[in-house]
C-alpha positions as CSV (number, residue, x, y, z in Angstrom):
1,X,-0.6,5.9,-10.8
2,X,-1.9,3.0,-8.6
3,X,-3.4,2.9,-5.6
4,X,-4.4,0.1,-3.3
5,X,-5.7,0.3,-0.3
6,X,-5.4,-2.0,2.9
7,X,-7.4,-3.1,5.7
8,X,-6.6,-5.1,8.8
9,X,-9.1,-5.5,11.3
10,X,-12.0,-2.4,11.8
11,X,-9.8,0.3,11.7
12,X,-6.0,-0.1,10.6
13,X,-5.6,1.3,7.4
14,X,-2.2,1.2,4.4
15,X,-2.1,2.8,1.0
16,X,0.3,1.8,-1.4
17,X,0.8,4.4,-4.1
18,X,3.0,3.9,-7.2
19,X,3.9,6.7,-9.6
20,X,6.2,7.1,-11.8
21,X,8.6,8.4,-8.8
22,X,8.4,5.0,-7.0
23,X,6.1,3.1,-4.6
24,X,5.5,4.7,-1.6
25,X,2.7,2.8,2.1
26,X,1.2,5.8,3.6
27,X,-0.3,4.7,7.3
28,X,-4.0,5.5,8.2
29,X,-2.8,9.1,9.0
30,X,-0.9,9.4,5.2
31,X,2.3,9.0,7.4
32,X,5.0,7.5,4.8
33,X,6.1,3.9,6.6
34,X,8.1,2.7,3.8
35,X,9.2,4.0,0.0
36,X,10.6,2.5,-2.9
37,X,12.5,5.0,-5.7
38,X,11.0,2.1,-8.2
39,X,7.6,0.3,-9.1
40,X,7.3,-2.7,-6.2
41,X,4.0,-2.0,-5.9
42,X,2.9,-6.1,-6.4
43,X,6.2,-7.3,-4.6
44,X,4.6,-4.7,-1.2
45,X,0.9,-6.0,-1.8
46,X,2.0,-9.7,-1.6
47,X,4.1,-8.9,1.9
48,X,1.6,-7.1,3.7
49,X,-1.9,-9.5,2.2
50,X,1.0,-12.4,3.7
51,X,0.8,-10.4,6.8
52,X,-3.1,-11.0,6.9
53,X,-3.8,-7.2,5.5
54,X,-6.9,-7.8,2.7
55,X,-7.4,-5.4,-0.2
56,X,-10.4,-3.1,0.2
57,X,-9.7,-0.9,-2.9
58,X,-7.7,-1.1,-5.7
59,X,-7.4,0.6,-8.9
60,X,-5.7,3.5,-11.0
């Protein structure tokens, strides 16, 4: 499992989680925005840091 979570601004909050049941962006309230039945965990990192979202955590 990864993990990444995003920040933008003081208080708008992503998570993207990958498993091994796909990638899924949980909102600040761990609403589901998007999911992916495969791993595009880097390929959904890339969009939203283009977007001006920065990494706060990342890890397993």
């Amino acid at each position: 499992m990864r993990e990444t979570v995003l920040m933008k601004g003081e208080t708008d909050t992503l998570v993207i989680v990958t498993t091994a049941a796909g990638t899924e962006v949980l909102d600040g309230e761990e609403e589901v925005v998007e999911t992916h039945p495969s791993d595009r965990h880097e390929a959904v990192l890339a969009r939203y840091l283009a977007q001006g979202w920065e990494v706060e955590e990342d890890g397993p």
